[in-house]
VOBA-1610 file (N, C-alpha, C; in pm, whole numbers, padded with zeros to 5 digits, always signed):
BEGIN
Unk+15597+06409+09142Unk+15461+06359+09114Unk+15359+06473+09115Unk+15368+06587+09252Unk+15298+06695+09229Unk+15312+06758+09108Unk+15217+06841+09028Unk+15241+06953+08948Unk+15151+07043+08934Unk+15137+07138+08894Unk+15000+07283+08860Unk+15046+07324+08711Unk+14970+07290+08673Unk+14931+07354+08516Unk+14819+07430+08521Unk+14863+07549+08470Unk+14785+07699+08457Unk+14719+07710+08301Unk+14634+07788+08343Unk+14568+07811+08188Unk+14504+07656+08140Unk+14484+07603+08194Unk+14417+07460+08111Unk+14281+07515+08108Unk+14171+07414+08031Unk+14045+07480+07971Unk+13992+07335+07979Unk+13842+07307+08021Unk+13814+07233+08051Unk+13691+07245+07912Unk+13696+07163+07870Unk+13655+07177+07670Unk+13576+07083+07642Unk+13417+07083+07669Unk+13300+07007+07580Unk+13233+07104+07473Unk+13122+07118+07527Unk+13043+07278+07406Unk+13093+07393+07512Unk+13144+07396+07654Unk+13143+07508+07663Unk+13307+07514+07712Unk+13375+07580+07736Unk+13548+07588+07736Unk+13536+07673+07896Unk+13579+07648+07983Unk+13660+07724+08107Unk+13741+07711+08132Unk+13823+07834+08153Unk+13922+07820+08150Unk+13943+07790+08377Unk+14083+07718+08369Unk+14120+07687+08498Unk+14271+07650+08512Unk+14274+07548+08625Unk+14422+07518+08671Unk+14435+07386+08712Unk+14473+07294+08692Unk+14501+07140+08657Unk+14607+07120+08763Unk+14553+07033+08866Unk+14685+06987+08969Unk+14704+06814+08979Unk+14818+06765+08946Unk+14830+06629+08966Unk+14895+06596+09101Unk+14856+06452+09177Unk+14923+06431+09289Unk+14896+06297+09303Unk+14908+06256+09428Unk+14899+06104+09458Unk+14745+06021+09431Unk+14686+06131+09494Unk+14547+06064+09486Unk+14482+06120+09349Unk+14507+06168+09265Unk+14484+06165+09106Unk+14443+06337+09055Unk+14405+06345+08950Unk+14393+06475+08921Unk+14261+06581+08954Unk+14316+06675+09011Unk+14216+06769+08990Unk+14239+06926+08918Unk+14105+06952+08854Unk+14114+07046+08799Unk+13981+07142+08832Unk+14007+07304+08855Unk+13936+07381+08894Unk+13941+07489+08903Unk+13813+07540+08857Unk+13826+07692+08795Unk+13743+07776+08914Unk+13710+07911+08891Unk+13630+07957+08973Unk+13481+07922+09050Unk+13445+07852+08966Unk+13297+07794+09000Unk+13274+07652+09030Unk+13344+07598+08973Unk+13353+07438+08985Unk+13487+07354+08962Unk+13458+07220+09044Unk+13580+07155+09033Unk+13562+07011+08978Unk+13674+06933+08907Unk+13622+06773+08876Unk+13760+06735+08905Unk+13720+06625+08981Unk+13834+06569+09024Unk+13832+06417+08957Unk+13933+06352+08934Unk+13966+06169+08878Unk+14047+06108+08974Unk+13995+05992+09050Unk+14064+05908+09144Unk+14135+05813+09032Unk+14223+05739+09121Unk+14318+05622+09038Unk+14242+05536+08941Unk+14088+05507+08974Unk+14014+05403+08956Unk+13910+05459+08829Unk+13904+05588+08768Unk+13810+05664+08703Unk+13883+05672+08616Unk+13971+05669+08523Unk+14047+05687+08411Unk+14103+05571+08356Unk+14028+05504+08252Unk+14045+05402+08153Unk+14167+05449+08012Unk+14147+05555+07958Unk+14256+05590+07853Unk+14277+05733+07861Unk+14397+05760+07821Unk+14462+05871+07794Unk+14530+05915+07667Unk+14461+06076+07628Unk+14513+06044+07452Unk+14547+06198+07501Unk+14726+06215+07413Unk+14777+06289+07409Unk+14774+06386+07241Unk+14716+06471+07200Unk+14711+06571+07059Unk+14754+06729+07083Unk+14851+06736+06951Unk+14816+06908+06935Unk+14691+06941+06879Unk+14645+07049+06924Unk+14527+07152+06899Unk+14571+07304+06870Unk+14599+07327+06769Unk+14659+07449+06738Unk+14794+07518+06791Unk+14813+07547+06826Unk+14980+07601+06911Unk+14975+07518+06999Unk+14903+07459+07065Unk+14877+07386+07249Unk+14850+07256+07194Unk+14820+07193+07341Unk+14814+07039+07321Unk+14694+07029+07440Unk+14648+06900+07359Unk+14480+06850+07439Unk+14518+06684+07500Unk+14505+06668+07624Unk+14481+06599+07728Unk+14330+06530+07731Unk+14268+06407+07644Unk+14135+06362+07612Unk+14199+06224+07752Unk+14101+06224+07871Unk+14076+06120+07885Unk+13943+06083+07923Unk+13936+05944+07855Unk+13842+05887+07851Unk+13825+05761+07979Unk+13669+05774+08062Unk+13669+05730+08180Unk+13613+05590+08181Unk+13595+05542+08295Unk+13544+05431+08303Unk+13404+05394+08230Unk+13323+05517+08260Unk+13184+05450+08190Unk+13172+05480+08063Unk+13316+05527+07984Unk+13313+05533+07886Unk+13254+05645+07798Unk+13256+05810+07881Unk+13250+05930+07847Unk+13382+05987+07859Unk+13378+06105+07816Unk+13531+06143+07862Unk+13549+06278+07905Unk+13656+06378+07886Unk+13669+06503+07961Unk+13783+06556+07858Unk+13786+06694+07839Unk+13909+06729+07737Unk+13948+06874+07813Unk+14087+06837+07861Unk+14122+06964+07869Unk+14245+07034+07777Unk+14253+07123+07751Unk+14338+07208+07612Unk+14440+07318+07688Unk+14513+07315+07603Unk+14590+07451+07705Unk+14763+07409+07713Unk+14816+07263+07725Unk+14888+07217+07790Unk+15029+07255+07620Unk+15123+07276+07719Unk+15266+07287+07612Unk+15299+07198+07593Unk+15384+07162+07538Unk+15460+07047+07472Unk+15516+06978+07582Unk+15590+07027+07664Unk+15699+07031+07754Unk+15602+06936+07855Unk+15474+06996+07900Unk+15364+06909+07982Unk+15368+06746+07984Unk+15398+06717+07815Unk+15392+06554+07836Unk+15479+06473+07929Unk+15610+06542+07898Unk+15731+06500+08008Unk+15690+06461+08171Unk+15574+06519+08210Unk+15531+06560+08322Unk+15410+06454+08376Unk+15303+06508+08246Unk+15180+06398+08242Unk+15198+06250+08237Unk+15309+06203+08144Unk+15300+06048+08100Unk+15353+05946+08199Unk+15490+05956+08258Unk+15516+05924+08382Unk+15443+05912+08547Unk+15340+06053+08471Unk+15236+06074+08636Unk+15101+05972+08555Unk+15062+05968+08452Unk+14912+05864+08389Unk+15000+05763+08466Unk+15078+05670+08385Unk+15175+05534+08425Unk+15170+05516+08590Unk+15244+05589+08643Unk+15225+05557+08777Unk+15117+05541+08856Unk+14999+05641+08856Unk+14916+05639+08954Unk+14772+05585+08898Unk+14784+05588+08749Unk+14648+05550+08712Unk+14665+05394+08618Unk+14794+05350+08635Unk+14821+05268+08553Unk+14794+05273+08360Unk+14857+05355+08286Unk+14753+05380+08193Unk+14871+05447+08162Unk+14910+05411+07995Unk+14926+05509+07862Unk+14893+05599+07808Unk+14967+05738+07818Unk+14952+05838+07753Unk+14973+05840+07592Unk+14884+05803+07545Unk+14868+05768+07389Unk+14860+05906+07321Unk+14994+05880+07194Unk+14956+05970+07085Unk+14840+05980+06982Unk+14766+06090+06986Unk+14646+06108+06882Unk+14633+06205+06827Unk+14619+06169+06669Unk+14621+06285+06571Unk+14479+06323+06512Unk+14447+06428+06532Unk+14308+06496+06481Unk+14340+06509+06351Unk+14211+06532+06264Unk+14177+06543+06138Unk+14191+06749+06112Unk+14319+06768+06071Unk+14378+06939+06065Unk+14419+06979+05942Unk+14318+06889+05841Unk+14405+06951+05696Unk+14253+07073+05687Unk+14163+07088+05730Unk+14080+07225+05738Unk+13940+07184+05600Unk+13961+07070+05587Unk+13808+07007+05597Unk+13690+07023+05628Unk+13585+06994+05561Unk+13450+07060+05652Unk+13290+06953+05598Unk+13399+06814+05590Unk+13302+06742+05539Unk+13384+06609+05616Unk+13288+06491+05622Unk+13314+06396+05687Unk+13190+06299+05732Unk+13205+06151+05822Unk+13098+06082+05841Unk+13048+06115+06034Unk+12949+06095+06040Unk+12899+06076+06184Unk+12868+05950+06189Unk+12935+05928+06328Unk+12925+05844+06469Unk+12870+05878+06572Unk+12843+05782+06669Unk+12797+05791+06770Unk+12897+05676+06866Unk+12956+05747+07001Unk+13065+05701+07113Unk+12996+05714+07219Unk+13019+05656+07350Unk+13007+05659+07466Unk+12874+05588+07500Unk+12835+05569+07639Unk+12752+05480+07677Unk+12595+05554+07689Unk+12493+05466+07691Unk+12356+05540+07630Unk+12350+05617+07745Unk+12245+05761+07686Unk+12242+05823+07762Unk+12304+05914+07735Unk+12445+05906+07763Unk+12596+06005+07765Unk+12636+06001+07631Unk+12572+05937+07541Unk+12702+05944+07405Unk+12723+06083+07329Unk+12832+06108+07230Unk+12850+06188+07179Unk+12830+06189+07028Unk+12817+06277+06972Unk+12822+06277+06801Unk+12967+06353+06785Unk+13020+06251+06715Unk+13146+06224+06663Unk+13224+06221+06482Unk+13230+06315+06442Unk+13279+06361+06267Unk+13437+06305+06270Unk+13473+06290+06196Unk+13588+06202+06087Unk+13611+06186+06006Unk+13728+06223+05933Unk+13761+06205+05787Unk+13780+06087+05717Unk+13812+06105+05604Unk+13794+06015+05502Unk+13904+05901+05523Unk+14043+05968+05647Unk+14107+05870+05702Unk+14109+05817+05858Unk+13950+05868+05880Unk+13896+05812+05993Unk+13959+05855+06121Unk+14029+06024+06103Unk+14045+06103+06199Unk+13983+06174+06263Unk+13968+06179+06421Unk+13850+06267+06438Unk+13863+06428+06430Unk+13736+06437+06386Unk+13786+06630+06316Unk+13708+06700+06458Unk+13593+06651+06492Unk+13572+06713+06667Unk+13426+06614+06740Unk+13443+06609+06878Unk+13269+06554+06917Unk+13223+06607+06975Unk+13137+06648+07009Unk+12980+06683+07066Unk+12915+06606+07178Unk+12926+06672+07318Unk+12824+06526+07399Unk+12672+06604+07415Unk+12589+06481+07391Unk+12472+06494+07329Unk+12381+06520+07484Unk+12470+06562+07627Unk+12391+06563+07736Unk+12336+06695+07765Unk+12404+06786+07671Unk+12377+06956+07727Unk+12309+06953+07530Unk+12248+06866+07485Unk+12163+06933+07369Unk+12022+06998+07413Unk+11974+07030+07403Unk+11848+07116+07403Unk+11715+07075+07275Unk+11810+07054+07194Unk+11702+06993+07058Unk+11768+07019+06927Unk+11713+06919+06871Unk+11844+06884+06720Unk+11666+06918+06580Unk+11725+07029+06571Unk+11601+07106+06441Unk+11661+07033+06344Unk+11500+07009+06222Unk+11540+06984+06068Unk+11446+07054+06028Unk+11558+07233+05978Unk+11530+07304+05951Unk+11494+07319+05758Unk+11547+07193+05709Unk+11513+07214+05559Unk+11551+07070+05530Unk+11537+06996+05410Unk+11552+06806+05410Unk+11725+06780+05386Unk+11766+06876+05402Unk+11891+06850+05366Unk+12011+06917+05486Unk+11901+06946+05629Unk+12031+07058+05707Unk+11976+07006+05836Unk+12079+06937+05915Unk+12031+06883+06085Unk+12113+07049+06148Unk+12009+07048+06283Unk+12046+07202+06328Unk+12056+07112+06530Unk+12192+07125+06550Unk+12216+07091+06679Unk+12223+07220+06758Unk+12120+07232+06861Unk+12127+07355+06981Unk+12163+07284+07111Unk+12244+07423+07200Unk+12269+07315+07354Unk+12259+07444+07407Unk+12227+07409+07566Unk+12208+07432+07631Unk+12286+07594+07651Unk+12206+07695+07693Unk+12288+07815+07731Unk+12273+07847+07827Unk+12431+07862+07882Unk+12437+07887+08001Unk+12482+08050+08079Unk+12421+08067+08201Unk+12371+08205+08237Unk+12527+08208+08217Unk+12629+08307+08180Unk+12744+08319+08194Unk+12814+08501+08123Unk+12823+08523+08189Unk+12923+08679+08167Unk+13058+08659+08160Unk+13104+08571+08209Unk+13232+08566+08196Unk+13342+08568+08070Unk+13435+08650+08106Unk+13507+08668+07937Unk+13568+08535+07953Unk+13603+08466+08035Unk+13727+08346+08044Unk+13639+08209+07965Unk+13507+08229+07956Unk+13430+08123+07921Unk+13357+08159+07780Unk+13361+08048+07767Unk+13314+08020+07590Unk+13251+07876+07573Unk+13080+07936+07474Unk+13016+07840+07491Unk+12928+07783+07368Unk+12914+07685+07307Unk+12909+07676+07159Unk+12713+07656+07211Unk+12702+07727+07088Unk+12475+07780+07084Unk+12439+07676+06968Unk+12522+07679+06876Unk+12435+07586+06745Unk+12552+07578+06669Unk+12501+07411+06620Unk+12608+07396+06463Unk+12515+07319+06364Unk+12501+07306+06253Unk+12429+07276+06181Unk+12492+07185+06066Unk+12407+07090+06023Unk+12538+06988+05922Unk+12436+06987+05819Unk+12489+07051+05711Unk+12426+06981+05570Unk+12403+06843+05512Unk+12354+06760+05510Unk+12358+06614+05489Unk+12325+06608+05327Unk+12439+06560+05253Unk+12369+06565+05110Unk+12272+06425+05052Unk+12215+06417+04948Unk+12127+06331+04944Unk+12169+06294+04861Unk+12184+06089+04812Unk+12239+05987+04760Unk+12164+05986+04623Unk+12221+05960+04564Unk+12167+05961+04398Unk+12034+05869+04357Unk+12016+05780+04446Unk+11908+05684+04486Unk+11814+05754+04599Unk+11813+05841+04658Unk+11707+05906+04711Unk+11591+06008+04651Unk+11470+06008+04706Unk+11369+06099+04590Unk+11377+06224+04685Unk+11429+06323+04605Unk+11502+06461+04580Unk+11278+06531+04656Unk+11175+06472+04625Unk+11042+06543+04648Unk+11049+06471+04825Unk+11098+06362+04870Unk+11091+06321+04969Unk+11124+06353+05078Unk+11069+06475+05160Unk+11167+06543+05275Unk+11157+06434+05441Unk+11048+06350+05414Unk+11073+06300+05553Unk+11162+06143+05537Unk+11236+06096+05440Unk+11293+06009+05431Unk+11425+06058+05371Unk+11490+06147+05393Unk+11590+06182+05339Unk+11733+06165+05443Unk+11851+06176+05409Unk+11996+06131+05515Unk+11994+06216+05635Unk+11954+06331+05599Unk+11890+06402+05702Unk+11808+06414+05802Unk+11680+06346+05758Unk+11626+06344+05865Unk+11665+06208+05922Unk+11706+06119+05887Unk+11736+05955+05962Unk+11886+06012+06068Unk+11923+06091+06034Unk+12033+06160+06129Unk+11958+06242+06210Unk+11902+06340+06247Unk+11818+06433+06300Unk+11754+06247+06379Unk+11651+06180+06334Unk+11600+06105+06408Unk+11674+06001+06520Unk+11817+05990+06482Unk+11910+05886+06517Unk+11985+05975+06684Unk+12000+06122+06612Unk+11979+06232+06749Unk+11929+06240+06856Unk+11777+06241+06822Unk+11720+06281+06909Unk+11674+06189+06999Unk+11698+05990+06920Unk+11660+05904+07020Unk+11777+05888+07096Unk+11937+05952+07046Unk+12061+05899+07201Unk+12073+06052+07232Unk+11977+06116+07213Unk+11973+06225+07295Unk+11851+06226+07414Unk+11778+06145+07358Unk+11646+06120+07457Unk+11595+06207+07458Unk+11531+06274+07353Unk+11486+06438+07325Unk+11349+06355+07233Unk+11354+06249+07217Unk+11183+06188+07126Unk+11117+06114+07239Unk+10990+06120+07207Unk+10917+06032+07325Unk+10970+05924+07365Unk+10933+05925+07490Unk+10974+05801+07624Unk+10865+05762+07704Unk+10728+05757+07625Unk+10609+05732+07720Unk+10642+05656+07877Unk+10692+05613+07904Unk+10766+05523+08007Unk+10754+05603+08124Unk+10802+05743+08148Unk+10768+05865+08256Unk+10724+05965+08212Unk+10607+05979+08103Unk+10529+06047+08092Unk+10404+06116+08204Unk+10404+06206+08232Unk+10322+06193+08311Unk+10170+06259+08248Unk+10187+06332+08166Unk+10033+06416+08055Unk+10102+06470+07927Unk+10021+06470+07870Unk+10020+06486+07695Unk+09903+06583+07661Unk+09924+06699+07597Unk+09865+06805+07561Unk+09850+06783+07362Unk+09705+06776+07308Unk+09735+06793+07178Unk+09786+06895+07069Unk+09864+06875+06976Unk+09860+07049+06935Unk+09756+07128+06868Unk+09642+07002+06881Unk+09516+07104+06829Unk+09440+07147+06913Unk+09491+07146+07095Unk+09389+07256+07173Unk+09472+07392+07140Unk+09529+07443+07073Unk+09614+07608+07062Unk+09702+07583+06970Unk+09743+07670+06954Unk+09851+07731+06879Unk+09947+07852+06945Unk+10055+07822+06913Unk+10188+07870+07002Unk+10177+08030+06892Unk+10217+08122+06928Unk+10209+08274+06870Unk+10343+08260+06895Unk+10467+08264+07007Unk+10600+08258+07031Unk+10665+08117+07054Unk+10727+08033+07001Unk+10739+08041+06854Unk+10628+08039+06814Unk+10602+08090+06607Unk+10487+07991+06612Unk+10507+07905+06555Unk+10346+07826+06595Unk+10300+07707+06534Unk+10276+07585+06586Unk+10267+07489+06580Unk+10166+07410+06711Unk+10243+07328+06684Unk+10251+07249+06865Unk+10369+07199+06931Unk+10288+07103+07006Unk+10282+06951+07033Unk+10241+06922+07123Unk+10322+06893+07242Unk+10250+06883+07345Unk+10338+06929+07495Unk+10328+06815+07562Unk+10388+06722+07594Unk+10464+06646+07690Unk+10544+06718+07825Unk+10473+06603+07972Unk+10533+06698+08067Unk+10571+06551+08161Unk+10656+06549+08162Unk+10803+06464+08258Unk+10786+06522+08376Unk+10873+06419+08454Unk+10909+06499+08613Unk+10999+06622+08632Unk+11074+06594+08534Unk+11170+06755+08555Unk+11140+06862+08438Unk+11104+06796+08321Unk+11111+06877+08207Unk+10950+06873+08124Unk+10960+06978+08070Unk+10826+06955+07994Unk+10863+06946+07764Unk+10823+06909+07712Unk+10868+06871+07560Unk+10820+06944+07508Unk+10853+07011+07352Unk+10720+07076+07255Unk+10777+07010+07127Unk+10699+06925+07104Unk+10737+06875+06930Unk+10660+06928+06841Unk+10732+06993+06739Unk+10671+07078+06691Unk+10739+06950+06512Unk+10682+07006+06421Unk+10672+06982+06257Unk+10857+06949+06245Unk+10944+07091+06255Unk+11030+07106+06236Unk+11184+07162+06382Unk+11083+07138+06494Unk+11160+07188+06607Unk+11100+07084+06721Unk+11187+07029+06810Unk+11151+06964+06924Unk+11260+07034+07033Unk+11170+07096+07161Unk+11216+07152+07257Unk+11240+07093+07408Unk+11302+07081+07453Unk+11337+07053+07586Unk+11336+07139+07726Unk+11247+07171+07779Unk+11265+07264+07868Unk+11261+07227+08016Unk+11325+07242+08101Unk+11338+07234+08211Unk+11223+07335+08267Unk+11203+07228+08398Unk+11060+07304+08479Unk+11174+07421+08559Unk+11286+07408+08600Unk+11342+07514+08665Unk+11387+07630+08630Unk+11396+07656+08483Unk+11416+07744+08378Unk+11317+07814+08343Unk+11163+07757+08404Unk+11047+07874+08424Unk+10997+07918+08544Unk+11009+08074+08510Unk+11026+08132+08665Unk+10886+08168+08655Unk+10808+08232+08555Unk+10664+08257+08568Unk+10598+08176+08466Unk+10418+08189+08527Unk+10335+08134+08420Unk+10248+08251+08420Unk+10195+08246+08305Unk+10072+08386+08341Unk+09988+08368+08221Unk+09805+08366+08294Unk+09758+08366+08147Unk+09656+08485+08197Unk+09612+08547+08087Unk+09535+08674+08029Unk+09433+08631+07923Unk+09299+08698+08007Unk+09202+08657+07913Unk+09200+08799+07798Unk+09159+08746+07642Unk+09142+08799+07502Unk+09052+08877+07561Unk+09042+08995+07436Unk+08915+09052+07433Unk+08790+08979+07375Unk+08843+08884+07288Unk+08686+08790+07231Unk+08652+08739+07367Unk+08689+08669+07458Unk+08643+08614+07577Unk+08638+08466+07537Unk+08659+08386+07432Unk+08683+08283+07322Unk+08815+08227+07358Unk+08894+08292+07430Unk+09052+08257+07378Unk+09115+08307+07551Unk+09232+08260+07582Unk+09317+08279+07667Unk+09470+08296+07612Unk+09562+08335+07647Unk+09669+08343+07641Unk+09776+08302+07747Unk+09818+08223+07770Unk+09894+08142+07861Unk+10021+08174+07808Unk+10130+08227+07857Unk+10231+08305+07897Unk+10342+08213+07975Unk+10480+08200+07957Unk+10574+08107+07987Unk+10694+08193+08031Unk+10712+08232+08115Unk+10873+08315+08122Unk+10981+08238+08159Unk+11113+08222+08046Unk+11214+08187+08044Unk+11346+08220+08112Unk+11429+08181+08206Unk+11540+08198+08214Unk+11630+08181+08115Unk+11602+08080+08058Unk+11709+08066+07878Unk+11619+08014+07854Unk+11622+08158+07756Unk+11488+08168+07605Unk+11561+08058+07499Unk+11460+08000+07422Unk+11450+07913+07335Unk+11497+07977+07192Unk+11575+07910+07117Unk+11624+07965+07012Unk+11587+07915+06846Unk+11576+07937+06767Unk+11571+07881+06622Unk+11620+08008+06559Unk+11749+07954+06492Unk+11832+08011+06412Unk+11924+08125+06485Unk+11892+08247+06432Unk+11921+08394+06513Unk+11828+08447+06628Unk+11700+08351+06593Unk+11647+08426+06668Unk+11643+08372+06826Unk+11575+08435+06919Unk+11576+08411+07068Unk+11403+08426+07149Unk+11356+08305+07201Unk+11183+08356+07284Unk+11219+08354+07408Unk+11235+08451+07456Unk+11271+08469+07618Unk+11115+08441+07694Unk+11025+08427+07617Unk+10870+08357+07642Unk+10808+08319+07558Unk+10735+08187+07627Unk+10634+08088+07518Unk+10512+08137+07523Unk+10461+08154+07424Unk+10280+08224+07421Unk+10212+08109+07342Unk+10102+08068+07439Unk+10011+07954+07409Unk+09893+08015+07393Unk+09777+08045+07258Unk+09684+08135+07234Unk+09592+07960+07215Unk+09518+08004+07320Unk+09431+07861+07348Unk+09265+07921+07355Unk+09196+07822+07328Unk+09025+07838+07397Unk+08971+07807+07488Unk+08907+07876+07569Unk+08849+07917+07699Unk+08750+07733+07771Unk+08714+07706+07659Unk+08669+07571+07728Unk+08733+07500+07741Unk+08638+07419+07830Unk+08734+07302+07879Unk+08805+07156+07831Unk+08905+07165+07899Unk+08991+06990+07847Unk+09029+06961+07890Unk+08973+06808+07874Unk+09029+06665+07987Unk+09177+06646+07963Unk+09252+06619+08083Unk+09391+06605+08099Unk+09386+06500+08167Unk+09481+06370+08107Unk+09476+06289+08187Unk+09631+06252+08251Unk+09621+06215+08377Unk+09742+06192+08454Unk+09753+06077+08484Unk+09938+06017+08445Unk+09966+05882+08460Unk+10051+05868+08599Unk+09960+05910+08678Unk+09996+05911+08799Unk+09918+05859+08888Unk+09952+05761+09007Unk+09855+05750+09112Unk+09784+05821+09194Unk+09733+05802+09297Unk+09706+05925+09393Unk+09822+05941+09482Unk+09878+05826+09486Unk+10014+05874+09602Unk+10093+05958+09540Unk+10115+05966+09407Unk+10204+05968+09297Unk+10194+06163+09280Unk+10038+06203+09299Unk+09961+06280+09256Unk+10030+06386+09400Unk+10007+06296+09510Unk+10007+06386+09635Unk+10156+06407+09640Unk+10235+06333+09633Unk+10417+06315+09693Unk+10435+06456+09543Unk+10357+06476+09462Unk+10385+06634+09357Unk+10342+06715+09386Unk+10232+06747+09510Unk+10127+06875+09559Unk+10216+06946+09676Unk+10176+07044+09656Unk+10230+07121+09841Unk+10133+07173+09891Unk+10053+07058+10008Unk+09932+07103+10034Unk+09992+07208+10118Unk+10052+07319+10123Unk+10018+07420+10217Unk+09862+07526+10204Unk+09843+07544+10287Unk+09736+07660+10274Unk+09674+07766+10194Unk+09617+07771+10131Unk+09620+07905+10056Unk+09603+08026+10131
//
């Protein structure tokens, strides 16, 4: 019932590699930095595929996300299917990916809100690969015909790890669509269909302030963004880019008054700089005017204080 499988790779957008141990009380797998373990009661299906020379281990959990690890030989199933059956009650199911080298297909959307994934498939309704939509960062529509998916980058040096930055899908347009029409095109209703099971479009619901994009204009990126600020994260929706940034991912703020005396410059320093296309803003520059503006907060006063640290100045 024990076993250790070496070299397994624990495979969403980013791949680590690790070491896979099965036993009584269910599987764990763990690499240098982190571990995930599955009790008897956390594993709903099990799908057995080759993936190039190796074979991929997809199971899918109770709440109906899943986990993929890659790496495993042939010989592994002998090992795995008898140990799923016994301890997790559950079929190690054969599944065949879409490998004739294709590069066109339909999108779906799997898994429960919140967690779901974007999911491609061929024309015989094989899956060719998915995407979970929890480490996106922001889904650009960079032209009416091209959705641009970015995720999350993570601080990492490691050669053993590999981590996918952007993929981008051409969406072509239906013979019944107007070719002058860029905000009603297959494209953007995909790009829009994104970003609401990504939860990357407004959620007034825990909003807490709203910035217009006509007090400034952004110099890094440019172009004017309005700013939404959440409890953990703050938003920039911009024309053609909507950003997601975590408040813990900014280590400084800094603003500098212009020489007109007209203008300020408000300054953002990034731990993971913001990306569009090739390029990289390891800081946001907000070129704003010196007077004043009402900000309003959807917060109580308790609400206001349980966010302050009255310590001392």
């Amino acid at each position: 019932m024990e076993n250790t499988f070496n070299n397994i790779s624990l495979t969403d957008h980013r791949r680590i590699l690790g070491q896979m141990k099965t036993a009584e009380n269910g599987i764990t797998w763990k690499s240098d930095d982190s571990t995930v373990s599955f009790g008897p009661s956390d594993i709903k299906e099990a799908f057995w595929c080759k993936v190039g020379s190796r074979f991929q281990l997809r199971l899918v959990l109770g709440s109906g996300t899943f986990s993929r690890f890659d790496g495993f030989k042939r010989s592994d199933y002998d090992a795995l299917s008898p140990f799923l059956k016994s301890v997790f009650k559950i079929d190690l199911k054969d599944d065949v990916l879409g490998s004739d080298g294709v590069n066109w297909g339909t999108i779906d959307f799997e898994g429960p809100e919140g967690e779901e994934s974007v999911v491609m498939k061929d024309t015989e309704g094989r899956r060719l690969f998915e995407l979970g939509l929890n480490e996106l960062s922001q889904c650009a529509f960079p032209s009416k015909n091209e959705v641009e998916l970015q995720f999350v980058e993570e601080d990492t040096s490691k050669t053993t790890e590999e981590s996918l930055v952007t993929v981008r899908f051409y969406v072509p347009q239906s013979a019944s669509e107007d070719v002058n029409e860029k905000d009603d095109t297959a494209a953007h209703r995909l790009q829009k269909q994104i970003l609401e099971r990504a939860v990357l479009v407004n959620n007034n619901g825990n909003m807490i302030a709203e910035i217009d994009d006509r007090l400034g204009q952004f110099v890094t990126p440019r172009g004017r963004y309005m700013m939404e600020f959440y409890d953990n994260y703050m938003r920039m929706n911009g024309n053609n880019y909507t950003y997601k940034i975590l408040y813990k991912t900014i280590s400084c703020i800094y603003m500098f008054e212009q020489p007109d005396l007209a203008h300020r410059a408000l300054v953002f320093c990034l731990t993971r700089p913001l990306r569009q296309g090739q390029q990289t803003y390891p800081h946001l520059v907000l070129y704003a005017p010196t007077e004043r503006y009402s900000l309003s907060l959807s917060l109580s006063e308790v609400g206001i204080a349980s966010r302050i640290d009255r310590r001392a100045c």
